[in-house]
C-alpha positions in Angstrom: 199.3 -56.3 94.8 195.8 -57.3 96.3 194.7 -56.4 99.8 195.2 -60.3 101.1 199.0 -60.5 100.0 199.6 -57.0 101.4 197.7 -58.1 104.5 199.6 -61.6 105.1 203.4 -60.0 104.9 202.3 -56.9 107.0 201.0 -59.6 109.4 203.3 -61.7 108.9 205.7 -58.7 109.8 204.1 -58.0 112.9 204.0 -61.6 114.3 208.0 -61.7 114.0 208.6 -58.2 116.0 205.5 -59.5 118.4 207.7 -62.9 119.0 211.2 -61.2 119.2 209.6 -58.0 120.9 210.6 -57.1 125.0 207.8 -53.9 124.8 206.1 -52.7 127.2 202.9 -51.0 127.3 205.1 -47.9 127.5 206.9 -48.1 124.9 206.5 -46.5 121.3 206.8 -49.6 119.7 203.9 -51.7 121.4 201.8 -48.3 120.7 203.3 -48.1 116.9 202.6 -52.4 116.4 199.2 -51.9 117.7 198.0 -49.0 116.0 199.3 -50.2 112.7 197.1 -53.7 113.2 193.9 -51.3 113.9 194.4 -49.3 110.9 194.8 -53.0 108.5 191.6 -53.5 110.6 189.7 -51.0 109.5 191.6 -50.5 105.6 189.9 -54.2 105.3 186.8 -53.4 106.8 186.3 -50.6 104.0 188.0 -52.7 101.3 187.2 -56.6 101.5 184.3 -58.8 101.4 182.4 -59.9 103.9 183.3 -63.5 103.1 187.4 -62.3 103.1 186.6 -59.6 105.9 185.7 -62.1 108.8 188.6 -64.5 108.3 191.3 -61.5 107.9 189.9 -59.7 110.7 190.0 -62.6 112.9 193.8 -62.9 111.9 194.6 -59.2 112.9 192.2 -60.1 116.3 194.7 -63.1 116.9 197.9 -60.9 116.6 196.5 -58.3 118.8 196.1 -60.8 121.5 199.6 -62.3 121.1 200.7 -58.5 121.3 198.9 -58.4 124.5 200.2 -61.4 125.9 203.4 -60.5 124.6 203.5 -57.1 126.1 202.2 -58.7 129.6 205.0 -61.5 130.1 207.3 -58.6 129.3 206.3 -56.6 132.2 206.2 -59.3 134.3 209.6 -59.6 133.8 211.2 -56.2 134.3 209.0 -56.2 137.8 210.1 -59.3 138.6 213.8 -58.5 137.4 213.8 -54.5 139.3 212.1 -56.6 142.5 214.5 -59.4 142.3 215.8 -61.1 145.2 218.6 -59.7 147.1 222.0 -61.3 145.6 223.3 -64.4 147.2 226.6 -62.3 149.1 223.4 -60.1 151.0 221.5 -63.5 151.6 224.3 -65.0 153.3 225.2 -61.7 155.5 221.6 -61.2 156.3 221.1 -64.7 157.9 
């Protein structure tokens, strides 16, 4: 199996748990997706061409950033769900 075939399903691979994913920077699994992308980063780096390298390193760049985004909607969330609004019975009672 050569390098780009191995590279394109791990990628491939990570782009799925990235889009289904509700990490957060403190979970195992953000820290686990992200250090497995560095290390592809740098097994190509040592391996590839320089023709191959720049296009499959831009790939890995691109899912590190949607890992990032990712990973900051998802805390947006849990703050905004744990400072949520008080329920509509308290809103009522407090007016």
């Amino acid at each position: 199996m050569s390098i780009g075939v191995e590279l394109a399903a791990l990628l491939s691979s990570c782009e799925r748990n990235i889009l289904q994913s509700t990490y957060t920077k403190a979970d195992f699994s953000y820290h686990n997706i992200k250090q497995s992308l560095h290390n592809m980063w740098a097994k190509i780096y040592v391996l590839e061409a320089s023709e191959q390298r720049s296009s499959s390193i831009k790939k890995i760049h691109e899912c590190l950033e949607k890992l990032e985004k990712r990973v900051a909607e998802n805390e947006q969330k849990k703050y905004s769900s744990y400072y949520a609004r008080a329920p509509e019975r308290d809103r009522v009672t407090q007016s």
